[in-house]
N, C-alpha and C positions, 0 to 999 in steps of 0.2 A: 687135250690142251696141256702142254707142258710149262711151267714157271720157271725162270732163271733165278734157281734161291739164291746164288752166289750175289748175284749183283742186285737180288733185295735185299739181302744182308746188308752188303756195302753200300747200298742207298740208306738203310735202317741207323745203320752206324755214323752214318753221315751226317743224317738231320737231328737224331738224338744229340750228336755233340754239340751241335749248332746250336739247340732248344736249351743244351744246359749251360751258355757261354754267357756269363754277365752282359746287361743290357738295357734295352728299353722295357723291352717283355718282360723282364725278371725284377725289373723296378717297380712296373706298377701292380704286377701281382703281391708282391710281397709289402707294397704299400698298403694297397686293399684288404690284405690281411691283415694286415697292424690295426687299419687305422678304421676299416669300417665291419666287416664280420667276415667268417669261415666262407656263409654261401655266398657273400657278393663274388667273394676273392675266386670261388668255383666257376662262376658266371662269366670271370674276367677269363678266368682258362680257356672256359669253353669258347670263348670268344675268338682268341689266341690261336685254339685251337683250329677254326674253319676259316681265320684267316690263313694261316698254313694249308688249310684246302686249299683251296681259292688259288694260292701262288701254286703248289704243287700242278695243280688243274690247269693256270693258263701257260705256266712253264713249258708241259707236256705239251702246251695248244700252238709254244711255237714264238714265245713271248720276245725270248732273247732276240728271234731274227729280228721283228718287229722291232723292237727300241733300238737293235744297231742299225736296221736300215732308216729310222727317224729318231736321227737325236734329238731332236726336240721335246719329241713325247717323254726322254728321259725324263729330259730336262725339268719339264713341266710337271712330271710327276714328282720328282725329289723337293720343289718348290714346294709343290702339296704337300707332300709329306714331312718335311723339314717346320715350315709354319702350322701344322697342325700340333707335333713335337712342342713347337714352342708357346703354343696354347695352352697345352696338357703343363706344361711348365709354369707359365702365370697363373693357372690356376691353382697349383702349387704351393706356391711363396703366396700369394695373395691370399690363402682360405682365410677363413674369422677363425681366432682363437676361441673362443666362448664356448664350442662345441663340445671340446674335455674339460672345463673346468671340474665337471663330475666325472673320479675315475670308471663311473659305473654305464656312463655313456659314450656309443658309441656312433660314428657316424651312420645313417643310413643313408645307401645307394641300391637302388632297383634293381631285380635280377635282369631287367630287359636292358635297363645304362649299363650295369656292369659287361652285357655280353656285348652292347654296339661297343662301347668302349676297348674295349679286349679286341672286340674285329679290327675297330680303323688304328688302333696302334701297330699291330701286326702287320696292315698293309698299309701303313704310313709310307714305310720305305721299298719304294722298286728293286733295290738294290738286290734285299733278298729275292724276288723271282728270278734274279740274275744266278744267286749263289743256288737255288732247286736246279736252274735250266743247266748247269754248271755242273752240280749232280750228277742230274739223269744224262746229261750228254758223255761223262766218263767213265760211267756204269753202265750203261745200255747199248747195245749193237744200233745201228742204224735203223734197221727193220725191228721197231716196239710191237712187244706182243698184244694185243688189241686188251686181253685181261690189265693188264698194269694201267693202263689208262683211268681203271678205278681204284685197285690195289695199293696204288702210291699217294693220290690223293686221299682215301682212308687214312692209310701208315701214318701219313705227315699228320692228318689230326689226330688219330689218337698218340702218336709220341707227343705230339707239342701237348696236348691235355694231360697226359698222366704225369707227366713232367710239372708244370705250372700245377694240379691239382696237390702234389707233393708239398713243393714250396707255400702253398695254401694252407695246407692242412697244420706245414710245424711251424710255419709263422704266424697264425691264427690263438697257439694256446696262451693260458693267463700269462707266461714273461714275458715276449716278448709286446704282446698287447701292453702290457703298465708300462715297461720301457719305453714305448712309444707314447705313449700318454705323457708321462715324465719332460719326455725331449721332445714332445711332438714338434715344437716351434722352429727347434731346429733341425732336425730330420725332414721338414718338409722343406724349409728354405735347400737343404740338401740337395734332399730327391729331385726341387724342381731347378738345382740349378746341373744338375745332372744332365737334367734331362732336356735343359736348354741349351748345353755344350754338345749334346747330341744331334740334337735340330740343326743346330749351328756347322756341325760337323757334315751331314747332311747334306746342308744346304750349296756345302764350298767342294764337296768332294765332288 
């Protein structure tokens, strides 16, 4: 059984860029790390992380044809994911202050919220099984070697995890945590108006 390093390389290089490009993903990791602890902020990776499964996995399965031959399902998935976007945003702008009044506290969220969280952001957007299927279609010969069919969905979680575990790990220590305590009020009205233009964007494209 032979491997085409060339074109897992060029798949490798691909998605790591992808994972390192400012965003939804990269917003709410490094929220989590601010604003609630190191392990949630891991949890959220790892989330991140098997959502990038998941697309990698039904990309290979063929997803692209499917949504051009029913634009609808696009359709209806951008819907989904665009309003879920804009949830993850009103909740946001809307948290209670109360929660930092003491610099010593911090919020907690559940290693199990942190990881559904991290998944359904990740596969908020169709878009991205578009940008895997996109990928693997200009890296790969027609005839896929039956090995890759696991090799790529691994790849894609562990890049998108060691990636989002990084941004965890340096956004997590004492500065940038008081920073956020400091500004919280507006850092979060930020992040979730961010991530409401995102939805928003989303929803229209």
């Amino acid at each position: 059984m032979t491997i085409d390093w060339i074109a897992l390389s060029a798949i490798g290089v691909a998605i790591t860029i992808g994972a390192m490009s400012p965003g939804v993903s990269f917003l709410l990791v490094a929220r989590t790390a601010m604003s609630s602890s190191r392990r949630a902020a891991l949890f959220v990776a790892a989330g991140m992380g098997f959502g990038a499964l998941v697309f990698a996995a039904i990309a290979l399965a063929g997803l692209h044809t499917l949504l051009t031959l029913i634009p609808s399902l696009y359709t209806a998935l951008k819907i989904v994911g665009g309003c879920y976007l804009l949830w993850l945003a009103l909740k946001m702008i809307r948290r209670p202050s109360t929660r930092f009044n003491d610099p010593g506290v911090s919020q907690n969220l559940s290693a199990s919220k942190a990881f559904i969280t991290g998944v359904f952001t990740q596969i908020s957007n169709p878009h991205t099984a578009l940008v895997f299927a996109s990928i693997f279609s200009a890296a790969l010969s027609k005839d896929i070697q039956p090995v890759m069919y696991i090799i790529l969905p691994i790849m894609a979680f562990v890049i998108d995890v060691l990636w989002y575990a990084v941004v965890a790990c340096l956004l997590s220590t004492e500065g940038p945590r008081q920073a956020y305590i400091k500004y919280r009020k507006f850092l979060d009205r930020l992040s979730g108006a961010v991530m409401a233009l995102l939805g928003i964007r989303l929803l229209l494209k």
